[in-house]
N, C-alpha and C positions, 0 to 999 in steps of 0.2 A: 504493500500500500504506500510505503513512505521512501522505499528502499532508494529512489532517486533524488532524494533530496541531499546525498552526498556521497562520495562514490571513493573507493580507493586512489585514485588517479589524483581527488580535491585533497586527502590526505597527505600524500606526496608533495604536490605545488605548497600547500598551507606551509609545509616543513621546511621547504627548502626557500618559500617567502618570508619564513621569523628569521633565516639564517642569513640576507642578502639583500630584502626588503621590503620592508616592516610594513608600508604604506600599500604594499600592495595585500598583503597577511589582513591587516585591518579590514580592506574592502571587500576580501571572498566572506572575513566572519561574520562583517555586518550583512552581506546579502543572507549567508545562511540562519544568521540569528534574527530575521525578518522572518523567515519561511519556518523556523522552526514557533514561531510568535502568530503564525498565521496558523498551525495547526490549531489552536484554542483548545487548548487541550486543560481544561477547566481544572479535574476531580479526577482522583485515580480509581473513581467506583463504575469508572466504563469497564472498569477490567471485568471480565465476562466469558463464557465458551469451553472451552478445551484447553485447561489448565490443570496437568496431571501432577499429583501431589508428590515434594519428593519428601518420604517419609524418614529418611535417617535425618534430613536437614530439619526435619519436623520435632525431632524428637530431642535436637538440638537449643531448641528457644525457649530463654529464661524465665522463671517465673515470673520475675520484673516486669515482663515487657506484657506479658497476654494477663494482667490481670481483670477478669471479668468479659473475657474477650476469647472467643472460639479463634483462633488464627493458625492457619497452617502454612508452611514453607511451600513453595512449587518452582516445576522444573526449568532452570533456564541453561544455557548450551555454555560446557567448562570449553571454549575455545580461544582463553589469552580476553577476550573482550568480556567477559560475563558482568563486571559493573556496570555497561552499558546496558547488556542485552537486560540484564535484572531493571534496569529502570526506563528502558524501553516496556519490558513487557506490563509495568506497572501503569504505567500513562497509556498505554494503548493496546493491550492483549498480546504485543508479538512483539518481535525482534527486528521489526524493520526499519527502528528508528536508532539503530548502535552506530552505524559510523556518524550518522548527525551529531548525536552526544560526545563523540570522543572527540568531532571535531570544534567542538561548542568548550569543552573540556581543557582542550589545547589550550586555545585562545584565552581562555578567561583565566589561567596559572599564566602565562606569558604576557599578557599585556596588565596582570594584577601583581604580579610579583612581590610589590611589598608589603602588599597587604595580607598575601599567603605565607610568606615570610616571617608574620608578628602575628601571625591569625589568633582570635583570642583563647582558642582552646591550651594554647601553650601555655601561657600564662597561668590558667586553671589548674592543668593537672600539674605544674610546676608548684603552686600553692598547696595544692593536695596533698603532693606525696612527697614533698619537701628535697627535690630534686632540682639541677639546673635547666632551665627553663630550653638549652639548647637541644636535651636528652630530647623532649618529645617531641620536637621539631626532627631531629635526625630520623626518628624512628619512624615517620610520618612519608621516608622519602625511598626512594625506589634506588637499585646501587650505583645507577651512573653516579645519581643526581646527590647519593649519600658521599661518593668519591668527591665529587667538586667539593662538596662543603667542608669534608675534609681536610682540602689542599687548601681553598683559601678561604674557609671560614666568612664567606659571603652566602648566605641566607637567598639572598634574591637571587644569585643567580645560578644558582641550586635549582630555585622552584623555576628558571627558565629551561633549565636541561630537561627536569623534570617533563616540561611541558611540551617541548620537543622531541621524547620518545614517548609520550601518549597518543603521536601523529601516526604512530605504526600498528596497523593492524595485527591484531593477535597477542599487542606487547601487553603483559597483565600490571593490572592497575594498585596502588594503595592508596590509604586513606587520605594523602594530598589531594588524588586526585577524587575521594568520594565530598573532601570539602568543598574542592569548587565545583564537583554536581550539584549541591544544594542551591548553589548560586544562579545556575545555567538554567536549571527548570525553577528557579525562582519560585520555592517551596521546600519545607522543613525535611531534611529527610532523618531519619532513626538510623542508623547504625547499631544491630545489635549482635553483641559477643556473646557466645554460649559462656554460662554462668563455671567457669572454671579456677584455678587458683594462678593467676596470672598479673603481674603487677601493674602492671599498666592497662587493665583492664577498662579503668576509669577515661583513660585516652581515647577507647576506642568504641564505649559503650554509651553511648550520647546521642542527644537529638542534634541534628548540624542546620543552625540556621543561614539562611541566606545572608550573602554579602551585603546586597540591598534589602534589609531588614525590616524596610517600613512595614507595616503592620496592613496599609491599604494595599501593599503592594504582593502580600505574600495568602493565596488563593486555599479556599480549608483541605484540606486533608493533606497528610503526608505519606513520603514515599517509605517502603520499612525494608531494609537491607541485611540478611543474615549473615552473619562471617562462618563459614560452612568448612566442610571437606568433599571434595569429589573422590571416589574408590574407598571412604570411607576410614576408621581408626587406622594410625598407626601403632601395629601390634610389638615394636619395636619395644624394649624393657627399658624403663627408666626416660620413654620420650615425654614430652609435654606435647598442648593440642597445638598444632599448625594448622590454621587456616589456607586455604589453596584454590577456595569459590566465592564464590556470591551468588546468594539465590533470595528469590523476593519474598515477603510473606502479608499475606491475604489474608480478608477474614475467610473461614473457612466454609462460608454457605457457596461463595464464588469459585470454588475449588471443582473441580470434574475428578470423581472416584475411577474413572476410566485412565488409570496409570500405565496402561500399554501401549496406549496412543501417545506419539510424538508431539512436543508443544510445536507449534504453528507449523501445522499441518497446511493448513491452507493459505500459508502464505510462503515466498521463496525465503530460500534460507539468506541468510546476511550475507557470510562470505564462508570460503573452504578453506581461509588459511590457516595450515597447520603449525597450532602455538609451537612458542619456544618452552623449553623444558621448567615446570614450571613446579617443585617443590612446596615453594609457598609463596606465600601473596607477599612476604622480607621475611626476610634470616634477623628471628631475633636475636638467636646468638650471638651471629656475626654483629648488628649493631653493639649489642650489649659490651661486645669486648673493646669496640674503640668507645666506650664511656668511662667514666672511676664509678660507673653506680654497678652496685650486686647484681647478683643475675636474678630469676625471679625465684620466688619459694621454690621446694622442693618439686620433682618433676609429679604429675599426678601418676599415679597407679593406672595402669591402661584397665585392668578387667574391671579394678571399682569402681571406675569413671565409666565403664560401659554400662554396668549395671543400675549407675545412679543416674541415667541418661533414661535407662530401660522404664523405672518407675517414672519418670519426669522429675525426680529431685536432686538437687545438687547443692556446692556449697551456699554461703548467705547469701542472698543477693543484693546486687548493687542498687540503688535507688538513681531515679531520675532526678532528682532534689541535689543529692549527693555529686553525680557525675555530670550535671551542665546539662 
């Protein structure tokens, strides 16, 4: 339905117009950020049809988050792009709106840089857990863009690297780039992390409001984003959980129990390109060791964390109050 509103080819020129010129980068985004403002894509309660459930992601969400609330997880495609596809299929039942978003994406980390730079969640969980304010910022950024900041400890233009390997299809996304989704579709979105013992949970288990925050300007209902696993636990002894998906979650009367059916059947798929090898969505290790902060608690117990998944109960949970 939407699949021509951006094309891999617009992905390409966008990447190679942030790196040679700018003026011209500005004018593909403003035409696409017209067209993507023309969809009027109001409420995410269009979502409707053949949306087959995916039950281990299901069995993954916090008690936090579904209080008084029937919501289940469903299926969107682990192909390097699933932040998209997952917030495509929210706003519009299908995946043919992912290279719009990643190219909406690009632009809004690239030409916002400082503001994604200082963005206020850092400040928060810097408050919280009594950590430098630079830790969550690092951990926020993918490894080019972790390498720059590294080298020269410039923030901004980190989040421009950043934003120029969100221009490649397939390339898998993190939480930099789920902030300035919120922005792009100009609407709150949840962020939620399976109730694990993880320390930076707080960072990543939040509602993320819009850059333009005005209150007339941001449309009711929000998007809700599960930090998942594709192929399921790693049965690996003494690992902790690694997120490696994104999948959306719905209230669950909008759900389709027909789980054998492929989601958007009846629309073309996005694209075939086969991701890069993709372990997790960051290596928290690997950040954790260029910080002076501890690594996090003790790793969970794989079988008791299965089983405490199996009833729906896990450790305490985080409050929305609490985590921003």
């Amino acid at each position: 339905m939407h699949n021509k509103l951006a094309s891999e080819e617009d992905l390409k020129y966008f990447q190679t117009s942030l790196c040679s010129n700018e003026e011209d980068a500005k004018g593909l985004l403003n035409i696409k950020q017209e067209a993507f403002k023309e969809l009027n894509l109001l409420v995410p309660d269009i979502v409707t049809g053949q949306l087959p459930e995916d039950v281990f992601a299901s069995a993954l969400i916090p008690s936090d988050f579904n209080r008084g609330k029937e919501v289940v997880a469903v299926k969107a495609s682990d192909n390097g792009d699933c932040l998209y596809n997952v917030t495509s299929i929210a706003l519009c039942g299908d995946e043919s709106l992912t290279l719009l978003l990643r190219l909406l994406v690009a632009g809004e980390l690239f030409f916002n840089s400082k503001y994604y730079a200082e963005h206020p969640v850092f400040c928060e969980t810097s408050g919280d857990t009594n950590i430098s304010v630079e830790t969550p910022f690092s951990i926020t950024l993918k490894r080019q863009a972790e390498k720059k900041f590294s080298e020269t400890q410039d923030k901004c233009e980190a989040v421009k690297v950043q934003a120029l390997s969100t221009c490649t299809v397939g390339e898998w996304s993190s939480f930099l780039n789920l902030l300035a989704l919120a922005s792009v579709i100009s609407r709150p979105l949840c962020s939620v992390y399976p109730d694990v013992n993880f320390r930076y949970r707080k960072l990543l288990h939040r509602i993320v409001i819009p850059r333009l925050s005005l209150e007339s300007e941001i449309p009711l209902g929000q998007v809700n984003i599960l930090w998942s696993r594709a192929g399921g636990f790693d049965n690996c002894p003494g690992t902790w959980y690694e997120p490696n998906h994104f999948v959306p979650i719905i209230n669950k009367w909008k759900a389709n129990d027909k789980d054998k059916e492929k989601h958007g059947k009846s629309s073309k798929k996005v694209n075939t390109v086969k991701p890069k090898s993709q372990p997790t969505l960051f290596s928290f290790q690997k950040k954790l060791t260029t910080t002076r902060e501890t690594p996090p608690s003790k790793p969970v117990q794989t079988s008791s964390f299965v089983r405490a998944i199996s009833i729906q109960s896990c450790l305490a949970p985080v409050s929305y109050k609490d985590s921003g």
